[in-house]
C-alpha positions as CSV (number, residue, x, y, z in Angstrom):
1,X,17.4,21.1,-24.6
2,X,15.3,21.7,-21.7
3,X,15.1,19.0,-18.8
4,X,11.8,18.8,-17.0
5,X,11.4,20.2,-13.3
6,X,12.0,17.9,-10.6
7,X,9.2,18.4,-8.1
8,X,10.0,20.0,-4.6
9,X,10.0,16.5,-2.2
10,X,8.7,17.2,1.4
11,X,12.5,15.7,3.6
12,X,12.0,14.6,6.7
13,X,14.1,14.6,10.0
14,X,15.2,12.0,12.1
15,X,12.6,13.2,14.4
16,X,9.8,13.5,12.5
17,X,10.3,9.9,10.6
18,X,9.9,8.9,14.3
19,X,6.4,10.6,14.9
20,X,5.2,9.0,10.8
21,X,6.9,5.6,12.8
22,X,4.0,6.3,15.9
23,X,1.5,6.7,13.0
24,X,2.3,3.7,11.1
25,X,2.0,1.5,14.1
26,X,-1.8,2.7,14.1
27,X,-2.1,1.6,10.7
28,X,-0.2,-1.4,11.4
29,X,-2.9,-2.9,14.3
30,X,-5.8,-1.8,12.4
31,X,-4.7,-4.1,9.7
32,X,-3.9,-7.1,12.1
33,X,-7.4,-6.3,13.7
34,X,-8.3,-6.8,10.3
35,X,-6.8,-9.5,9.3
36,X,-8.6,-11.8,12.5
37,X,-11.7,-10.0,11.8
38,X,-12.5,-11.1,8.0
39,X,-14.4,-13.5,8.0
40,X,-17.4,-15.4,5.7
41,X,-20.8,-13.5,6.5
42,X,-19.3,-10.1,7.0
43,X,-19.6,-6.9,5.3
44,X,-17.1,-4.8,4.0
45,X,-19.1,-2.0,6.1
46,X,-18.1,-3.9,9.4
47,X,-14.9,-3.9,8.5
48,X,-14.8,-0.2,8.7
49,X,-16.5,0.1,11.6
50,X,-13.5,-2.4,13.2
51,X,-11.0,0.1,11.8
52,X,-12.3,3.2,12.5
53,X,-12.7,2.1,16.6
54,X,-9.0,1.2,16.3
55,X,-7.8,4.3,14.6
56,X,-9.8,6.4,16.7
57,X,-9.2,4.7,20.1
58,X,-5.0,5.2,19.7
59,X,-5.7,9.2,19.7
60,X,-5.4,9.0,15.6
61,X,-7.7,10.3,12.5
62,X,-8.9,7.7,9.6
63,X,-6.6,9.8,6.9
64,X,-9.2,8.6,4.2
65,X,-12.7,9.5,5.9
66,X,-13.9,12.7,4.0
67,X,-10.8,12.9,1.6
68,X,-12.6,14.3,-1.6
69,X,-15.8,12.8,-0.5
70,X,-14.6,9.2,0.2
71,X,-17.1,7.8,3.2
72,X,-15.0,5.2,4.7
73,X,-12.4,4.8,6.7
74,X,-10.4,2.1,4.8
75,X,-10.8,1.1,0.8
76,X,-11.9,-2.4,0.8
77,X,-11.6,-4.1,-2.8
78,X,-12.9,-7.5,-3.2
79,X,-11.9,-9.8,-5.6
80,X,-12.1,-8.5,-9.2
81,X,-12.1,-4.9,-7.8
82,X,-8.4,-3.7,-7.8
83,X,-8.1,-0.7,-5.0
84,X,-10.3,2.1,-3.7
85,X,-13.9,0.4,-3.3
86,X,-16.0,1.8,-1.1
87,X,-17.6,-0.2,2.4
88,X,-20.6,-0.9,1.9
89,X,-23.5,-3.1,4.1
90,X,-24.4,-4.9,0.9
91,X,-21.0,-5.8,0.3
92,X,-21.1,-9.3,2.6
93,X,-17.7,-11.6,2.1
94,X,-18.2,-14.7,1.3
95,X,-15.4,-18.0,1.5
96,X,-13.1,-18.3,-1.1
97,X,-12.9,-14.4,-1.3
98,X,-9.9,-12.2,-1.7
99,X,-10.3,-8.6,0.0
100,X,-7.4,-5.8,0.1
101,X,-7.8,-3.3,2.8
102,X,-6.1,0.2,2.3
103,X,-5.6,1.8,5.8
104,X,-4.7,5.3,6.6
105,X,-4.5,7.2,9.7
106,X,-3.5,10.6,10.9
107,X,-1.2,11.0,14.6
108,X,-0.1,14.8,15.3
109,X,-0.3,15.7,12.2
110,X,1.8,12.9,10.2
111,X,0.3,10.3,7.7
112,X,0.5,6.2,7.8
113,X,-0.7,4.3,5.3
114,X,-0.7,0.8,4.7
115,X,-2.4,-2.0,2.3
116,X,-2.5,-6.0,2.1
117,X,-4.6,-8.3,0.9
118,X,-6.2,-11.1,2.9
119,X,-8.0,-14.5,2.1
120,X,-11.3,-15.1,3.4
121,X,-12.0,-18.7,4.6
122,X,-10.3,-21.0,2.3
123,X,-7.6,-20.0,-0.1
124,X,-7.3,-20.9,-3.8
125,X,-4.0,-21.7,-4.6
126,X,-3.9,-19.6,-7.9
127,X,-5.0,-16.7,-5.5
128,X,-2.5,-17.1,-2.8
129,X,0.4,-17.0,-6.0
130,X,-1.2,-13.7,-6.6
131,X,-0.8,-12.3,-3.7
132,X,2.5,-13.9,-3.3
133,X,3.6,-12.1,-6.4
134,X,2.0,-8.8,-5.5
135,X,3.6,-8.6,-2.1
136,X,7.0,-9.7,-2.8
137,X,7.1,-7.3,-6.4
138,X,6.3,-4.6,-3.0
139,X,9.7,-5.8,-1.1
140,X,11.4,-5.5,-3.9
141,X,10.5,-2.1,-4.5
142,X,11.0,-1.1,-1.2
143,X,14.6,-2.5,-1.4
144,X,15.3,0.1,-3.7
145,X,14.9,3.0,-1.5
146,X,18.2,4.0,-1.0
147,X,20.4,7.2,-1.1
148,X,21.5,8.1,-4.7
149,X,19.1,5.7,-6.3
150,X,16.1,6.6,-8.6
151,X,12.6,6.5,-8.6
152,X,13.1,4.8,-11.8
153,X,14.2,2.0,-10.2
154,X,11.6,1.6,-8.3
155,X,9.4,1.0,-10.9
156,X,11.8,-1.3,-12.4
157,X,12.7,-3.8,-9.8
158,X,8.2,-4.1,-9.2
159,X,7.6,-4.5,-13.0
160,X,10.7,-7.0,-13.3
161,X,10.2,-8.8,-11.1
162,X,6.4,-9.4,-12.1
163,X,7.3,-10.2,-15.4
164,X,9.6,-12.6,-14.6
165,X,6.7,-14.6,-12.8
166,X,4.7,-14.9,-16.0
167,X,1.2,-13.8,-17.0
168,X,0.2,-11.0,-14.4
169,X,-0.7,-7.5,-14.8
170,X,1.1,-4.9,-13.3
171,X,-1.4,-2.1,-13.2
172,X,-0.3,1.2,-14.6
173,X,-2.9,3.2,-14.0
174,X,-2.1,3.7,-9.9
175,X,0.7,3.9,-8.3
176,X,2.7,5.3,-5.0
177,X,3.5,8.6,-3.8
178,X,5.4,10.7,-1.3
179,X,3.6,10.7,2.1
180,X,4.3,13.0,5.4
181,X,2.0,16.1,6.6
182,X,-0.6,15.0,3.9
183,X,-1.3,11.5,2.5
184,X,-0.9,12.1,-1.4
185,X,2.5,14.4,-1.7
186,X,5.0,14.0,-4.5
187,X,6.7,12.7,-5.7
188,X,4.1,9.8,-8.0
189,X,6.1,6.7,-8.2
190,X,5.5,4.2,-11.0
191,X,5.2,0.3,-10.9
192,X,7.1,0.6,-13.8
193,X,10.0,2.4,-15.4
194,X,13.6,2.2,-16.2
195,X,16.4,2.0,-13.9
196,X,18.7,5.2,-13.3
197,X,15.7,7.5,-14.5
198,X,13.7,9.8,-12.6
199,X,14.4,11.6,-9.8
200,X,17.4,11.1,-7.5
201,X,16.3,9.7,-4.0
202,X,17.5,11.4,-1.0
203,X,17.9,10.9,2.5
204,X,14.8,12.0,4.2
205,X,12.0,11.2,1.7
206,X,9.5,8.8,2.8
207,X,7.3,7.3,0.0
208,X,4.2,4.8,0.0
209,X,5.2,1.8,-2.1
210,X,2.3,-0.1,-3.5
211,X,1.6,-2.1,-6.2
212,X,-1.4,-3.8,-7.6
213,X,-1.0,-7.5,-9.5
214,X,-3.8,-8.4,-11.5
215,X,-4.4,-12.5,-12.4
216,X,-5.4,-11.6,-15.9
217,X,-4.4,-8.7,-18.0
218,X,-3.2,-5.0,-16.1
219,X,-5.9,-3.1,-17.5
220,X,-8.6,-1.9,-15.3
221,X,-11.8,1.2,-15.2
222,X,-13.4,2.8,-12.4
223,X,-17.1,2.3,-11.8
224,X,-19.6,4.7,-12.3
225,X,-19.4,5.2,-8.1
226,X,-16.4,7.4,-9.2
227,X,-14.3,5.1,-6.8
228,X,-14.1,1.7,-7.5
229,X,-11.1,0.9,-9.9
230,X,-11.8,-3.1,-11.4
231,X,-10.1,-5.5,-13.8
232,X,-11.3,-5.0,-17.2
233,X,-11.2,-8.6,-17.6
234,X,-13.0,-9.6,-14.4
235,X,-10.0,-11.9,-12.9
236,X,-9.2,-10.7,-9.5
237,X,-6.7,-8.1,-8.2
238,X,-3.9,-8.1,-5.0
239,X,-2.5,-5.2,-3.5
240,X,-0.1,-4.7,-1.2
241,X,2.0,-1.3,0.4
242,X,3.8,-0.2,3.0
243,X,4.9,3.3,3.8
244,X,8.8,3.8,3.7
245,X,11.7,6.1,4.8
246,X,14.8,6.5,3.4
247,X,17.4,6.9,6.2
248,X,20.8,6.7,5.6
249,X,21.0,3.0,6.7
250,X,18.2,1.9,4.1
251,X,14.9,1.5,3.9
252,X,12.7,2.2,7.5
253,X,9.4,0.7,6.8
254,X,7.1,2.8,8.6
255,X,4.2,0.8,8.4
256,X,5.8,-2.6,9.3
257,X,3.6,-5.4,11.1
258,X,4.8,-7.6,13.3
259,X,4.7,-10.6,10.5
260,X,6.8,-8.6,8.7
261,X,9.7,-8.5,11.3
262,X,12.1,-11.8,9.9
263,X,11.6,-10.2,6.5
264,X,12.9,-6.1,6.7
265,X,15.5,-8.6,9.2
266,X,16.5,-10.9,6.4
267,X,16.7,-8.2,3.9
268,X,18.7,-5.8,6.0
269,X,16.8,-2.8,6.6
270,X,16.8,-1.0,9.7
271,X,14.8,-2.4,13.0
272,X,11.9,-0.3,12.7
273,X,10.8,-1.1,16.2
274,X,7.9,-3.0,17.0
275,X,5.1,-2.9,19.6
């Protein structure tokens, strides 16, 4: 019997986590600039104009500008689209709207990257349960990144705890992935999977956590823009994700806001530090 190859998994040290800390913190204001900037009457292309200036203006690169032709500096999805769409000046937000913001950015040479999904104007209460769900199946993930656990586990604590909430789709299609001197890295982690399978986790490895609820069935296609990833169904989509280490203490989230501070508290994880 032959057991499949585990792939090589880029380890970081104490000091580098510390620089991918500096770069998640860029992430992290873009996405609070964000958040108080989306509003009814503007376009998704705004929005990347907001986050570009703040990237830029803390001495950092947009990590997704250029990558494999990708012309913005942040994915904005909105509503039925699920992750990956494209800002665009015809893309105008109006109230009622849901719209989740994928953020990169690049500091001395080490990644950040960040998502959350944000309500513009007034909130539905069937969308705010989806996003609900979608962000907490992400701390629930993330509490898994410990020491001698697996990346199967991972996948099983997100797709529990998603099915436990009742009809949402946990997309399969997408996942996370390792994330230090480039963005994508291995090792691909699932939203799904069984616990004490796949690869042992190690001190050292820092991984982007990120799932994607949908309101409606998990199945989704890309659109013929070769970006754009929708529900198949047409019901609308959350995302959330935060970029993590795994220190011998637990979980550092890298990319932590400062909304997120009583939480990584309540749960344990180490004090990421906070601007």
């Amino acid at each position: 019997m032959f057991r499949k190859a585990q792939p090589a998994v880029q380890l970081k040290t104490a000091a580098e986590i510390a620089k991918m800390r500096e770069a998640g913190k860029v992430v992290a204001r873009t996405l609070d600039r964000l958040r108080a900037a989306a509003e009814p009457g503007m376009s998704t292309l705004d929005l990347d104009g907001i986050a570009e200036r703040s990237i830029r203006e803390a001495g950092a690169v947009p990590s997704f500008k250029g990558y494999y032709g990708f012309t913005g500096s942040i994915c904005a999805s909105v509503n039925e689209e699920v992750v990956h769409g494209i800002p665009r000046a015809s893309k105008v937000l109006a109230d009622g709207d849901i719209i989740s913001i994928d953020c990169g950015a690049i500091l001395d040479g080490w990644h950040g990257d960040s998502a959350v999904t944000l309500a513009v104007g007034g909130l539905r209460p069937q969308d705010a349960r989806l996003m609900e769900i979608c962000e907490e199946a992400m701390w629930r993930g993330i509490a898994e990144l410990r020491p001698g656990n697996r990346l199967g586990d991972i996948g099983a604590a997100v797709d529990g705890y998603m099915r436990e909430q009742g009809r949402f789709g946990n997309v399969q299609e997408y996942g996370g992935h390792g994330i230090g001197t480039e963005m994508h890295m291995d090792p691909h982690v699932l939203n799904y999977g069984k616990r004490g399978k796949g690869q042992e986790l190690v001190e050292g490895m820092c991984l982007a956590i990120e799932p994607m609820a949908n309101a409606g069935a998990r199945h989704v296609m890309e659109l013929e823009d070769g970006w754009t990833v929708v529900t198949r169904d047409g019901e609308r989509s959350s995302h959330f994700e935060h970029s993590v280490a795994i220190t011998a203490d637990g979980p550092l989230v890298l990319t932590a806001r400062t909304e997120n501070r009583e939480r990584i508290a309540a749960m344990g994880f180490p004090d990421p530090g906070f601007d």
